[in-house]
Structures are given as C-alpha cells and as structure tokens.
BAKOL-114105 format. One record per residue: chain; y, x, z of N, C-alpha, C, O in turn. Coordinates in steps of 0.001 Angstrom, whole numbers, plus 500000, padded with zeros to 6 digits. Each point is the difference from the previous one (the first is absolute). Layout:
# residues N
> c n.north n.east n.up ca.north ca.east ca.up c.north c.east c.up o.north o.east o.up
> A Y X Z Y X Z Y X Z Y X Z
...
END
This chain:
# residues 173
> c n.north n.east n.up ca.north ca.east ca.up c.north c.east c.up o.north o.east o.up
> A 498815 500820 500000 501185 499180 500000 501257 500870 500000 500868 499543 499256
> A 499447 501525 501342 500716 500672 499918 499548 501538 500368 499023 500492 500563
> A 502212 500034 498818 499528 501457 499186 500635 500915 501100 500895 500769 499648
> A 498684 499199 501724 500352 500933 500897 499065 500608 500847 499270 499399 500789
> A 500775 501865 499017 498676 500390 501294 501091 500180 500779 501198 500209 499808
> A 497600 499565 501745 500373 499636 501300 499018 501139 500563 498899 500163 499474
> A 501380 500350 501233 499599 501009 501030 500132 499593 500970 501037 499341 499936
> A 498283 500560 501711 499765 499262 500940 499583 500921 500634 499011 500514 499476
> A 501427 500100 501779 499960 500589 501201 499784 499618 501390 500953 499622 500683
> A 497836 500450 499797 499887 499565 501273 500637 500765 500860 499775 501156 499639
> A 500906 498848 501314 500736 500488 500957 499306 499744 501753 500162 500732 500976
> A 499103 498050 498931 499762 499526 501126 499520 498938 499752 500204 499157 499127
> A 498646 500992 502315 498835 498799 499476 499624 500116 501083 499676 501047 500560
> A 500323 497350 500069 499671 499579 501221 498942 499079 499925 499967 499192 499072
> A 499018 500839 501938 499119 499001 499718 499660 499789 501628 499624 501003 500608
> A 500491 497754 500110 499796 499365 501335 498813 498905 500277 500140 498799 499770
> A 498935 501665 500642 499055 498616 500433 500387 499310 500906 499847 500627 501049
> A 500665 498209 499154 500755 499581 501576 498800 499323 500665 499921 500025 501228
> A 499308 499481 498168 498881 499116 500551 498664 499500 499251 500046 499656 498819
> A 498746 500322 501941 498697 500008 498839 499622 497889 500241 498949 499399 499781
> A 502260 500110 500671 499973 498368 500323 499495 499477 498654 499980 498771 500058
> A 499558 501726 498624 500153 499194 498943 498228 498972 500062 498846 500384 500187
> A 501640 498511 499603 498060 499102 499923 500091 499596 498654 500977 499647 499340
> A 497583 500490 500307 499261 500290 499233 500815 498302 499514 500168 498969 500651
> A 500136 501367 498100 500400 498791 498937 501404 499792 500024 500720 499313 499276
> A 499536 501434 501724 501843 499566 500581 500979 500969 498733 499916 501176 499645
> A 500855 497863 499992 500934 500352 498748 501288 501173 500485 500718 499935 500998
> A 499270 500974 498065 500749 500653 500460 501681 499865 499535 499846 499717 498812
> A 501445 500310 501376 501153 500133 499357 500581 501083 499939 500502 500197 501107
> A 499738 500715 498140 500710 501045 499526 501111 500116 500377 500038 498796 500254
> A 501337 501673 500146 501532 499553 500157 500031 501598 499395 499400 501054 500206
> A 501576 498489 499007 500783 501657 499522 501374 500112 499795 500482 498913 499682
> A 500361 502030 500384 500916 500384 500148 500219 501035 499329 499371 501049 500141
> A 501456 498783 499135 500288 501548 499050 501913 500035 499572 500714 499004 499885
> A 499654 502256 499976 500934 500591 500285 500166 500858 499046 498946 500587 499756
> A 502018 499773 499529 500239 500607 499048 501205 500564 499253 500364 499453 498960
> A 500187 501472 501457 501438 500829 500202 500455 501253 498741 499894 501226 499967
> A 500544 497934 499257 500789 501775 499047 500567 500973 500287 501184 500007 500338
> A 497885 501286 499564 500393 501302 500641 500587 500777 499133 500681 500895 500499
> A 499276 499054 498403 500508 501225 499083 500290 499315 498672 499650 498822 499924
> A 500811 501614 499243 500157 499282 498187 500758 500948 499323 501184 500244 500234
> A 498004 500377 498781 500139 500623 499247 500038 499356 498280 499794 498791 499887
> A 500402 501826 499146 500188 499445 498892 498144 500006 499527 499623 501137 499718
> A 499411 497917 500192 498610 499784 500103 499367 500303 500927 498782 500147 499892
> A 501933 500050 501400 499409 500116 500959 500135 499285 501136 501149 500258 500361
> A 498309 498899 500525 500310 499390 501204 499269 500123 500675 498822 499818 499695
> A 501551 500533 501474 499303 499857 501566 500213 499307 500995 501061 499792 500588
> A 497303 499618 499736 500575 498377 500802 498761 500655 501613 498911 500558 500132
> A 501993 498990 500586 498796 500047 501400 499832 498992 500124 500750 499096 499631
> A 498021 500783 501027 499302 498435 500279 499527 499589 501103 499726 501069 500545
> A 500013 498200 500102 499252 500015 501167 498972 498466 499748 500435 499114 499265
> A 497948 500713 501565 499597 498998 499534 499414 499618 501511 499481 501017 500460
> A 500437 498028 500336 499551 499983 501228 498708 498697 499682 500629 498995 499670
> A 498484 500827 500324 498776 499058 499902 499230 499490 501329 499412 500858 500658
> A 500566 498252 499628 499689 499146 501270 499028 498872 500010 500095 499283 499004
> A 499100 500411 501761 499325 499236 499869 500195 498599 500672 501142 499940 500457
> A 498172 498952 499755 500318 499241 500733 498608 499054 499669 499804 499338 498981
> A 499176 500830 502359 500102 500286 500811 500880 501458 500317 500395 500630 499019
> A 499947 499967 502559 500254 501418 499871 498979 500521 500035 499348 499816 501028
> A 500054 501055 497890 498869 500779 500040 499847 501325 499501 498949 500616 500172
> A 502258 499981 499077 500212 501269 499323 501563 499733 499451 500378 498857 499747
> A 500510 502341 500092 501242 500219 499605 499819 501469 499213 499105 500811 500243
> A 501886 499331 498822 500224 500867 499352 501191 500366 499604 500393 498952 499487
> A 500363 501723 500406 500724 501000 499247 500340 500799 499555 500094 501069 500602
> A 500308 498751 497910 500161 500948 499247 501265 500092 499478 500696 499014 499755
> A 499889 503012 499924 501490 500085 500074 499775 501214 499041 499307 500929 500415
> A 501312 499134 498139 500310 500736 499213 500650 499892 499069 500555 498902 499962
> A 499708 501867 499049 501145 500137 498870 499256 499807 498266 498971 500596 499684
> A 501663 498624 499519 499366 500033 498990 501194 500431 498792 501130 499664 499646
> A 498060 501068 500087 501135 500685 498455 499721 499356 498980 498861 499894 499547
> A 502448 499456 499838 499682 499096 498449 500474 501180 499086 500783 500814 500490
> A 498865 499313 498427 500247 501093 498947 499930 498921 498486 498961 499385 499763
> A 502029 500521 499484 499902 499552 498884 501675 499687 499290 501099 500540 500126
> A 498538 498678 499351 501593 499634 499551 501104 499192 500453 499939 499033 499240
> A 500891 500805 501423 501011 499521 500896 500185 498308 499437 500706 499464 500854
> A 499141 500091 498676 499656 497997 499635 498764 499985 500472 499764 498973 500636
> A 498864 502196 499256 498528 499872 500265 500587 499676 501800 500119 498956 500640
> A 500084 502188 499628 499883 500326 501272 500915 498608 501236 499663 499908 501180
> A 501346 499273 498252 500815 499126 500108 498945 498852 500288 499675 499441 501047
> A 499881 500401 497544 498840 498639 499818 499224 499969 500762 499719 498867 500390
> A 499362 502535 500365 498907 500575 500890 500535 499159 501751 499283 499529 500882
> A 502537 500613 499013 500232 500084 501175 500369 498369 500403 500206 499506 501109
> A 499793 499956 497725 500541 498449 500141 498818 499159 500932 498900 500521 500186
> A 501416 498209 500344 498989 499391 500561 499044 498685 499215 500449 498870 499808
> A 498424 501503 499883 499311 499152 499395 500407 498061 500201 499764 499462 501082
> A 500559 500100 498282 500271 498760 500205 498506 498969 500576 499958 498937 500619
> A 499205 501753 498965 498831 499184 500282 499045 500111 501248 499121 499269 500455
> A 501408 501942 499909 499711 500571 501915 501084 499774 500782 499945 499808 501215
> A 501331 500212 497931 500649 500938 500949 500002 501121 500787 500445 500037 501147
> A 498879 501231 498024 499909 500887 500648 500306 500807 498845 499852 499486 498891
> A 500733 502226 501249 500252 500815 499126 498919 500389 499407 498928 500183 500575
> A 501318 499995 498032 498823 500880 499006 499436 500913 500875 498863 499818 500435
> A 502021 501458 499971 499563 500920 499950 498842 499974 501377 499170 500855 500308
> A 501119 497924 500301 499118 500356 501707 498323 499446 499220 498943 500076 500627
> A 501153 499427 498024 498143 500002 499546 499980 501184 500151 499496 500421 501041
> A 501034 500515 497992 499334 501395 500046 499598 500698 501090 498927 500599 500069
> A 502455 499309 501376 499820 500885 501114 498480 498798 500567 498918 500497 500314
> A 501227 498566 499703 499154 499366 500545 498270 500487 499605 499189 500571 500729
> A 500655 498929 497782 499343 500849 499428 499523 501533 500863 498821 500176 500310
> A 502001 500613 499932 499552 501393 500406 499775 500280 501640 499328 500878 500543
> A 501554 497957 500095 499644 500135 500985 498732 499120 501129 499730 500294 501164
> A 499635 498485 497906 499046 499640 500080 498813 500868 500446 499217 499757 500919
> A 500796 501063 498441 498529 500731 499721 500340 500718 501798 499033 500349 500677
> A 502173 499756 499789 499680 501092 501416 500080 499294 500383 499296 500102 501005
> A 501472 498300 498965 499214 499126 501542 498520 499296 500167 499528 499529 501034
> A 499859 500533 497623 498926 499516 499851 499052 501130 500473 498971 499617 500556
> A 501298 502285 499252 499139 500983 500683 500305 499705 501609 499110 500176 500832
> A 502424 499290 499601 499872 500260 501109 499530 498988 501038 499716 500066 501196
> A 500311 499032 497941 499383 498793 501049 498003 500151 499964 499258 499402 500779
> A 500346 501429 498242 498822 499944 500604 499568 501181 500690 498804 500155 500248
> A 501964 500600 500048 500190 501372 500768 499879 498926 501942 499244 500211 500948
> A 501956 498641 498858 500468 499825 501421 498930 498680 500245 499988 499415 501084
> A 498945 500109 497568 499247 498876 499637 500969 498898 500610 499908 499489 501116
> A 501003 500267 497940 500378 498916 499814 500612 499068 498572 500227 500457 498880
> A 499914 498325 501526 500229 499006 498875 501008 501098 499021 500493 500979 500562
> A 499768 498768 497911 500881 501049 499426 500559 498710 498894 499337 499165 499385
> A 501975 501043 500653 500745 499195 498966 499229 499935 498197 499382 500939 499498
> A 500889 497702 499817 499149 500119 498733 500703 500746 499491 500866 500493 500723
> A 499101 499797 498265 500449 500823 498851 501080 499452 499187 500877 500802 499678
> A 499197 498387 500055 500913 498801 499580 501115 499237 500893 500696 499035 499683
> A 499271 501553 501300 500625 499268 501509 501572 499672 499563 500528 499113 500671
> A 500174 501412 498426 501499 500004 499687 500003 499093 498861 501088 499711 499502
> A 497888 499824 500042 500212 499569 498532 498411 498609 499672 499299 499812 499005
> A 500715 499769 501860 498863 499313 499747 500584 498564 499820 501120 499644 500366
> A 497997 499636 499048 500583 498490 499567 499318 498941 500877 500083 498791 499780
> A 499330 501690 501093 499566 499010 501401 500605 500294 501148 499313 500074 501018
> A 501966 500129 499028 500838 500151 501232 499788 499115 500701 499381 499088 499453
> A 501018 500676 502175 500086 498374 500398 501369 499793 499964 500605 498957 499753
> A 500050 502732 500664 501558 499522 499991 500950 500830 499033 499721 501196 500075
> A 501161 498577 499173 500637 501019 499042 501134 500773 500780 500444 499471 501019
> A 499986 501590 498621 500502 500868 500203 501146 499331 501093 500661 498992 499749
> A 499422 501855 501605 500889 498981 500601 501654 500660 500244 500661 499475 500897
> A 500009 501735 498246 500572 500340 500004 500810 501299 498961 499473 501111 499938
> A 501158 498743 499690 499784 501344 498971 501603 500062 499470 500513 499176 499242
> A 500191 502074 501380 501461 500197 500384 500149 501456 499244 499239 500965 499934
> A 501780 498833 499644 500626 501587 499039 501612 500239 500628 500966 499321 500346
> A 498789 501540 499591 501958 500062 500591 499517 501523 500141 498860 500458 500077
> A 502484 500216 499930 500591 501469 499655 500825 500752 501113 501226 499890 499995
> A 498258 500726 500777 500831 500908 500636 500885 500619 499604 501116 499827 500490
> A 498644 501229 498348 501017 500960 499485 499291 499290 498700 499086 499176 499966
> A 501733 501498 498878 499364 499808 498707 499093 500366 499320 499487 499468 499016
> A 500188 501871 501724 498624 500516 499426 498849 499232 501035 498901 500411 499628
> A 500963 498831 501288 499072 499702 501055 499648 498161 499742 500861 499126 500100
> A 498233 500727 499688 499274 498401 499703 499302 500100 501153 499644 501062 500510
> A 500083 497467 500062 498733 499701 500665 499734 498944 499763 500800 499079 499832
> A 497760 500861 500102 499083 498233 499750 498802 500167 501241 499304 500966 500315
> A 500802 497492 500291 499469 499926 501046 498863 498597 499337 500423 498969 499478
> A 498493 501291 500681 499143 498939 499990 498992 499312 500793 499216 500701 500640
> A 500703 498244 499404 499249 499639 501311 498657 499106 499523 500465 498991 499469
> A 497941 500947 500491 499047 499388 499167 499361 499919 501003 500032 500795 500940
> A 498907 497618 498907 499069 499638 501111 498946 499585 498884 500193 499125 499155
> A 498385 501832 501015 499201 499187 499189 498645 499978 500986 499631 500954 500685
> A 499733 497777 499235 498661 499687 500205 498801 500883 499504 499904 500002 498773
> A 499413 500544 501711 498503 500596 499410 499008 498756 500828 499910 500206 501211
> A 499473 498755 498359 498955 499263 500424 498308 501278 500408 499921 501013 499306
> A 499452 498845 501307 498370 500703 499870 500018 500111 498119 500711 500768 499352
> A 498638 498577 500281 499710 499263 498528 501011 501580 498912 499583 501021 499454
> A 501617 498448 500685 501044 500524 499207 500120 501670 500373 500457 500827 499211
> A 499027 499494 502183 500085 501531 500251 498911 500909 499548 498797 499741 499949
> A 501978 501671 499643 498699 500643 498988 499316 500353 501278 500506 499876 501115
> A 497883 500731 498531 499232 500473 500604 500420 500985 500595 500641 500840 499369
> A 499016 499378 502523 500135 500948 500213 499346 501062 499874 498792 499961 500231
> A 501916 501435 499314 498758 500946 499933 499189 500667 500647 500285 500133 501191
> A 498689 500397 498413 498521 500165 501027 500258 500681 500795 500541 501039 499624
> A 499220 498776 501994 500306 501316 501075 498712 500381 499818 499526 499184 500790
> A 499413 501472 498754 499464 500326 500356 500364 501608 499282 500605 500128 498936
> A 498894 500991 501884 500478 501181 499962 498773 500570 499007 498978 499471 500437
> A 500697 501329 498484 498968 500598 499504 500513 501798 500353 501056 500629 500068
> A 497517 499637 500078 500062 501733 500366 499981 500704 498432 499865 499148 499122
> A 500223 501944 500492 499753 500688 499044 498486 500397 500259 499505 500191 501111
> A 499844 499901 497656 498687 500406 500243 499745 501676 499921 500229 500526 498911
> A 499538 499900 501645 499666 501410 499883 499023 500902 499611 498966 499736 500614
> A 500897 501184 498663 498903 500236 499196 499476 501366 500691 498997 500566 499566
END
C-alpha cells in the first residue's frame, strides 16, 4: 500500500503476570494503549517513538512496549504512512510497529506462560468496542503525538492455540 520501509526498534519490553485467576472458558479482553510522538524529520526521513501498553481484563498479564520506528521513503509516502486510517482509527504506521512488535510479546508471554495478545489485536474486524480515542496536537512543530485507546474480546473459540510447554532435550550422540 505504501512505498515506505519502516524500521522498528525495540527499546523496552515489559511483560507482567499479575495473576494465574483465569477459568477455563473465561473470555479474555485485551485494553491497549498506544502512544506515538515525532522525534526527528528529515527530508525522507522520519522518526517517531512509540509506546504500546496491552492489558488484559480479566487482570491477568500486562505489557509494555517502548521504541522508535524509522520511516524512510518519499515525503507524501511517509505523510500518508503517518495519517490515521479512517477505518480503525488508528495510524498506518502502528500495523507495521505492531506487526514487529507482536512477535516479542508473544516470545514473552510464553517465557512468563501467559495469555499473549492476537496478532491482529489493532486491526481486527470483531472489535466489541471501536477505538475510544485518538488525538493529534503538536507541541513544537517538528513533535506529533497520537494516542490510541482499543478494547478487543478474544472468546476460548477465537484464541490461537497455546504453544506446547513441553520442553524437548537435544539428543546426544
């Protein structure tokens, strides 16, 4: 869709089990929060920090994640990247960081064995509730922030499989 690579930097990555209360069939809700601040702008270049906080509800695991993503392309690309999707309400560019930062809350929640956000969690078309906030305003002129706020349902049924704890040894010869 658009012609910008994005580079995505983890900076920090939090992962909290608060409680193992979850029963067997009990639906989980996601709450997320994400944050997203212009640090730098160059002529094809922009740098945005981000922050993404993921919550559950029941309380059963929290997460956050806090890093910088570099857009590189052509300055209308990089513009269009930064606009907010009309159909989420959420910015282009947080698929991509989302996208990249998926994969470490999904290692780290089975590190702490717990529930781990879907993969789709920013952008899915079975929300229960749509986006409940999403604000732009400018400190200085080089500095943006977008704040977003998403509640989605994972039913048993609808959540992927968790993966196998079971530990295998290397075989030795």
């Amino acid at each position: 869709m658009f012609n910008v690579a994005v580079s995505v930097e983890v900076r920090s990555l939090l992962g909290v089990k608060l409680a193992d209360n979850l029963r067997s069939g009990e639906a989980i809700s996601f709450d997320v929060k994400a944050r997203m601040e212009e640090k730098e702008r160059r002529s094809g270049r922009v740098s945005v920090g981000f922050s993404l906080s993921v919550g559950t509800k029941p309380s059963v695991v929290k997460f956050e994640v806090e890093g910088i993503a570099i857009l590189e392309g052509r300055d209308p690309e990089i513009e269009k990247m930064l606009e907010v999707d009309p159909e989420t309400q959420i910015p282009y560019v947080f698929q991509r960081v989302y996208q990249h930062v998926f994969m470490s809350m999904y290692l780290l929640s089975t590190l702490i064995n717990a529930p781990y956000p879907p993969p789709n969690l920013l952008f899915s078309r079975q929300q229960q509730m749509p986006a409940a906030s999403i604000s732009q305003g400018s400190a200085t002129s080089e500095k943006e922030s977008t704040q977003a706020s998403e509640v989605i349902a994972v039913t048993p049924e609808e959540e992927p499989l968790e993966p196998s704890q079971e530990r295998t040894e290397p075989q030795r010869s």
